[in-house]
N, C-alpha and C positions, 0 to 999 in steps of 0.2 A: 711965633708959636701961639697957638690955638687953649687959651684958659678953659677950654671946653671938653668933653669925651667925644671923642668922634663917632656920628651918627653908623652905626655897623650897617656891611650893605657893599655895593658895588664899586664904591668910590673909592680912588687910590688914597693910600696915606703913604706920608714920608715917616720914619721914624728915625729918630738922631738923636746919637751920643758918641763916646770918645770910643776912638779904637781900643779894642779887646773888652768892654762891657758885657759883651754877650748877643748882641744884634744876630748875629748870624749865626749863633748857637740854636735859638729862642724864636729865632725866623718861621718857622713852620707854624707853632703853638700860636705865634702873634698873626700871622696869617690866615689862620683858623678860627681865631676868637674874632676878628674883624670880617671874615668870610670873602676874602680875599685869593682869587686864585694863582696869581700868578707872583713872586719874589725876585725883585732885582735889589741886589747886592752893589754896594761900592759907589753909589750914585753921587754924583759931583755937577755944584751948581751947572748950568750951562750943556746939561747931557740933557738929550731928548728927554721928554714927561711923559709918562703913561696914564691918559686922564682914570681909565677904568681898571677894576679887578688886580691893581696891582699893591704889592705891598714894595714900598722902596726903601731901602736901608742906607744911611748916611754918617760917617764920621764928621760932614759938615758943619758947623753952626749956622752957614748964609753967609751971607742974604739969601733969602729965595725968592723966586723970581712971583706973580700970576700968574697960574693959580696954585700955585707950589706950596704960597706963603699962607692960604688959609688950609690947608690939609697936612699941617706941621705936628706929630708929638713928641713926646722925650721918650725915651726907651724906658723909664723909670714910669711914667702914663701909661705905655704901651703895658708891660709887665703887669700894673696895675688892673687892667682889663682883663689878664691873662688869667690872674691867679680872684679874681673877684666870680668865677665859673663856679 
């Protein structure tokens, strides 16, 4: 995980926390504040990466793979971005 805010912009981010958090409630809003066009859902280590535009949502903790493991945040980071608009 990335002690950082992620630079907003093209590049995909993963966001992870525990099933029923709100991930995919909050999907769109967290998409939008990262400007992010495209949300995959359910992502699990070992599934193809979308290096651009995408936003990936995870019950995961990891490992993650490169370059997976530097465009890592928690959903409680992500939210934080959301609601700092």
């Amino acid at each position: 995980m990335t002690d950082q805010a992620p630079t907003l912009g093209r590049v995909s981010w993963l966001v992870h926390g525990p099933q029923g958090c709100g991930k995919t409630t909050n999907a769109k809003r967290i998409a939008e504040r990262l400007r992010l066009g495209t949300i995959i859902d359910d992502w699990q280590p070992g599934d193809p990466w979308c290096p651009t535009d995408c936003l990936i949502l995870t019950n995961s903790s990891g490992p993650y793979p490169p370059p997976v493991a530097g465009r890592v945040i928690t959903y409680d980071a992500a939210m934080d971005l959301v609601n700092k608009q």
